[in-house]
C-alpha positions as CSV (number, residue, x, y, z in Angstrom):
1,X,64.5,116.1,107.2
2,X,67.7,117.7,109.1
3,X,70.8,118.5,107.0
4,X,74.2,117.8,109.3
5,X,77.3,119.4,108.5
6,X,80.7,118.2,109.5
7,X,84.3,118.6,109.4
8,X,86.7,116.0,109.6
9,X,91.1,115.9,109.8
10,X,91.2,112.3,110.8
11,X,88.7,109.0,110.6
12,X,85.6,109.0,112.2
13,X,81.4,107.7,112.3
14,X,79.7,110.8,110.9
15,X,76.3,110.0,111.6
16,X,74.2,106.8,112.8
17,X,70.9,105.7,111.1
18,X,69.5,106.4,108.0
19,X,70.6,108.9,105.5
20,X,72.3,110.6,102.2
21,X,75.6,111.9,101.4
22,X,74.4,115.6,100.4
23,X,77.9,116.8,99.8
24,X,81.6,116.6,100.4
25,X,84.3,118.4,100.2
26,X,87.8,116.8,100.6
27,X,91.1,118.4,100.6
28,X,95.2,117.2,101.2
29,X,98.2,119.7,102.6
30,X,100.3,116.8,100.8
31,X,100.8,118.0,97.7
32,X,101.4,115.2,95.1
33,X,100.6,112.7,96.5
34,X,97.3,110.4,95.8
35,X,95.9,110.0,98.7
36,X,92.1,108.2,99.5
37,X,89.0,109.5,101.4
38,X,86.5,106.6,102.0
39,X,82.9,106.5,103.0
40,X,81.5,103.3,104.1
41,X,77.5,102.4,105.3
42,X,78.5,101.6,108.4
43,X,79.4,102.7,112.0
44,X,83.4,101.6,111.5
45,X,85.7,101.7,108.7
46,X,84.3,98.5,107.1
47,X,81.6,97.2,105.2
48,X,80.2,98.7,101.9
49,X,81.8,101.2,100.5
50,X,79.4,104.1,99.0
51,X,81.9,106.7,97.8
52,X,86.3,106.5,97.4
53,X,88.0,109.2,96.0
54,X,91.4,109.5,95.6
55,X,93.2,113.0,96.4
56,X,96.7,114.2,95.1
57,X,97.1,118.6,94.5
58,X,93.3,119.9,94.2
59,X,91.0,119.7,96.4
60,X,87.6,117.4,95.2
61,X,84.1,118.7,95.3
62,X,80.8,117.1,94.8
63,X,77.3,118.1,95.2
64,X,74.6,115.5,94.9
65,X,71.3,116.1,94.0
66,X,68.7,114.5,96.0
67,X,67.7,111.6,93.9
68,X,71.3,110.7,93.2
69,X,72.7,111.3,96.9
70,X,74.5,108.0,98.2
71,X,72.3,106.5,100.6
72,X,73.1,104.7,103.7
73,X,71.2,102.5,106.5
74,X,73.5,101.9,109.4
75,X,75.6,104.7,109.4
76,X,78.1,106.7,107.6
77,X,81.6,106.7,108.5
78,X,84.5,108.2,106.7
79,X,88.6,106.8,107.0
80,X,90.4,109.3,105.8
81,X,94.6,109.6,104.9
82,X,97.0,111.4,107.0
83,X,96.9,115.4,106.3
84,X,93.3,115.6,105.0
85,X,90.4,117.3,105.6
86,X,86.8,116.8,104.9
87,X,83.6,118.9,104.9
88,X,80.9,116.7,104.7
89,X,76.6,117.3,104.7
90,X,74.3,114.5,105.3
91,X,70.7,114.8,105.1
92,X,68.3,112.5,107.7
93,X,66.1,110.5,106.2
């Protein structure tokens, strides 16, 4: 199994095939207002959703165990609002 880490400031297809969200990180330099991070099983910004959070002053951070990571088959690809950035490890499977 290879972990993957990434950073992210705007939409885009993390990784392609099989694997589990390990982690994230996700952060907003606007202050205030709720905006939303959005992980999809997929190689576009469609298709089944595995993980939305919304983000307003503080960053969020989650760490999933192994058994209770988000899985995905196709691919993972994250849409994110204007003015965020995401850290985000996936683990192959």
């Amino acid at each position: 199994m290879a972990d993957v880490l990434s950073v992210h400031s705007a939409s885009a297809l993390i990784y392609t095939g099989k694997g589990q969200i390990a982690g994230v990180v996700i952060s907003s330099s606007t202050a205030g207002v709720a905006q939303i991070a959005t992980f999809y099983d997929n190689t576009a910004g469609s298709g089944t959703k595995l993980l939305e959070s919304y983000i307003s002053t503080f960053p969020v951070v989650i760490f999933f165990e192994e058994r209770f990571s988000p899985t995905f088959a196709t691919g993972l690809y994250l849409v994110l609002a204007a003015n965020m950035i995401a850290t985000v490890w996936t683990r192959q499977l």
